[in-house]
Rosetta silent file (secondary structure, phi, psi, omega in degrees, C-alpha in Angstrom):
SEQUENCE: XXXXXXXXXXXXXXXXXXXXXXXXXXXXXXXXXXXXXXXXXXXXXXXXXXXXXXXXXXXXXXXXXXXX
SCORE:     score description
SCORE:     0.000 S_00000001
   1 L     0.000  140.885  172.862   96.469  128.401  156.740 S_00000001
   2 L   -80.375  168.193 -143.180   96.613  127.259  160.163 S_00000001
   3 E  -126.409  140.163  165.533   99.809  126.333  161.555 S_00000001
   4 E  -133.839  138.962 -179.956  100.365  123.141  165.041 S_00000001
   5 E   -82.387  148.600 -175.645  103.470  123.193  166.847 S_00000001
   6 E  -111.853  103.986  141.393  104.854  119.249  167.079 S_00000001
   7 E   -90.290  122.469  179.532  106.993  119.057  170.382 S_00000001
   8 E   -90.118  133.261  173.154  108.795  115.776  170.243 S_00000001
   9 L   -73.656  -19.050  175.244  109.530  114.569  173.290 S_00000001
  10 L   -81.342  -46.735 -158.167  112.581  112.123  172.575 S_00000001
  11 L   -91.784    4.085 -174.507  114.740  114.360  170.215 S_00000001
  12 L    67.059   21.799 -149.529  113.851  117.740  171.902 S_00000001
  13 L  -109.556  152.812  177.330  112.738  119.169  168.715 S_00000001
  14 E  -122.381  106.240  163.734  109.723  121.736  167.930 S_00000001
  15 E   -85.961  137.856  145.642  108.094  121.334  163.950 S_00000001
  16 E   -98.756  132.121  175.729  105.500  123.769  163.019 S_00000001
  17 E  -140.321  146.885  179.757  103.165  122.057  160.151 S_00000001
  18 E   -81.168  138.893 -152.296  100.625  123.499  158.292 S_00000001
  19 L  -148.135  171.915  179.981   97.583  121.583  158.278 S_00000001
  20 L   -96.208  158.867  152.498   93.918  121.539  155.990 S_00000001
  21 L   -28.913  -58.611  170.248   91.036  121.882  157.965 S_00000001
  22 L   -67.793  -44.199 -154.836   89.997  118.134  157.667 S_00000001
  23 L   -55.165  137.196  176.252   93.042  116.879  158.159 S_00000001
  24 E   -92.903  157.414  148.536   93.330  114.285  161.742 S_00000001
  25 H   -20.861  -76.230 -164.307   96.468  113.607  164.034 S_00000001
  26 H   -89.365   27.436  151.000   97.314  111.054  162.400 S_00000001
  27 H   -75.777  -47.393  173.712   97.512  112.772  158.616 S_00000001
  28 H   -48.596  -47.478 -179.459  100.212  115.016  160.542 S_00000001
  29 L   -70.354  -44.708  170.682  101.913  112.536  161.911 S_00000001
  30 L   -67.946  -18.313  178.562  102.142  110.131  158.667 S_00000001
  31 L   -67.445  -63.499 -163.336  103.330  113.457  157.449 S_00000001
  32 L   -85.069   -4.670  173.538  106.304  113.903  159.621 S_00000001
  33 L    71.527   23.352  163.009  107.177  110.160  159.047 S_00000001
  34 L  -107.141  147.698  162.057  105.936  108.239  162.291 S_00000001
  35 L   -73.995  136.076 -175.403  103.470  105.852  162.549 S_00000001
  36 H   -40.234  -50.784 -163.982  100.240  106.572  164.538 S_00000001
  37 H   -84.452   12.322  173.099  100.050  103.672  166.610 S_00000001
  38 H  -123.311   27.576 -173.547  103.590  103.904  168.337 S_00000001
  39 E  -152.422  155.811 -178.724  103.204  107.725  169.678 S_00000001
  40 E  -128.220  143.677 -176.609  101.084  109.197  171.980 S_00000001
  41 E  -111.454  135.192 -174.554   99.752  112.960  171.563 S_00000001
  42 E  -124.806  123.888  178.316   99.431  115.173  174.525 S_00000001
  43 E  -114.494  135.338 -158.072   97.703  118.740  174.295 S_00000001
  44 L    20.993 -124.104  175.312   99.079  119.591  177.950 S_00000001
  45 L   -79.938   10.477 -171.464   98.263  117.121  180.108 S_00000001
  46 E  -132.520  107.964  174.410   95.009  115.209  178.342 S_00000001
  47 E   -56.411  118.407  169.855   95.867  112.617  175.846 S_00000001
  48 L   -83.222 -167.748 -149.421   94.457  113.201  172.427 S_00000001
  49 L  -126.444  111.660  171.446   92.904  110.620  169.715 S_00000001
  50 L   -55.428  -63.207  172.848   95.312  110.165  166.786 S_00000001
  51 L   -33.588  -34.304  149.552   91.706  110.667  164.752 S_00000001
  52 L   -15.670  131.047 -127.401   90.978  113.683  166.171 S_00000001
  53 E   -89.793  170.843 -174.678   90.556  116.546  163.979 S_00000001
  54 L  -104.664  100.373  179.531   93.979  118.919  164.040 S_00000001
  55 L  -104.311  148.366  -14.996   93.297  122.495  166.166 S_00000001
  56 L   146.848  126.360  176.806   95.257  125.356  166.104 S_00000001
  57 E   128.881 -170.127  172.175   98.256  125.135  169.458 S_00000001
  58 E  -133.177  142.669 -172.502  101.015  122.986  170.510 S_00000001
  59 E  -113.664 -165.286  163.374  100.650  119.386  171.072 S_00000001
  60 E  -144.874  171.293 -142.952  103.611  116.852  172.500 S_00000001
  61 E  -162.427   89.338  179.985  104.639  113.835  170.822 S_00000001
  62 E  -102.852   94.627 -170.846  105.721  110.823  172.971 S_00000001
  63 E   -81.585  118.219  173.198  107.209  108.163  170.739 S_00000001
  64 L  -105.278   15.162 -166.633  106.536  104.869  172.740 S_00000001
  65 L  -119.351  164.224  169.123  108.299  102.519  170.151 S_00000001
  66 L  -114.288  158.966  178.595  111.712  102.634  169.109 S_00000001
  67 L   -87.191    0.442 -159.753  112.604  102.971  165.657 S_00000001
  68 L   -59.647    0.000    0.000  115.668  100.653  165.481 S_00000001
């Protein structure tokens, strides 16, 4: 199965998750226990589409909300 690295940018942290074929951004993400709409995903410098299909790489993970 293919495997996307999650680097979050607040906590400094790396997740690998395993993902389905079908599966979007934001299935991953709902996964990992954030909400879509308060993070932004960066595959290097060009922001992706939480709908956007899940590829194969490392993405970054910029949490713009706080969770308090």
């Amino acid at each position: 199965m293919p495997v996307v690295r999650f680097r979050f940018s607040r906590s400094q942290t790396v997740s690998e998750i395993i993902y389905e074929e079908n599966e979007t951004y934001a299935d991953l993400l709902l996964r990992c226990g954030l909400i879509p709409d308060t993070v932004l995903i960066f595959a290097g410098n060009r922001s992706l589409p939480e709908d956007a299909s899940v590829g194969e790489g490392e993405v970054t993970i910029e949490e713009t909300a706080s969770r308090g």
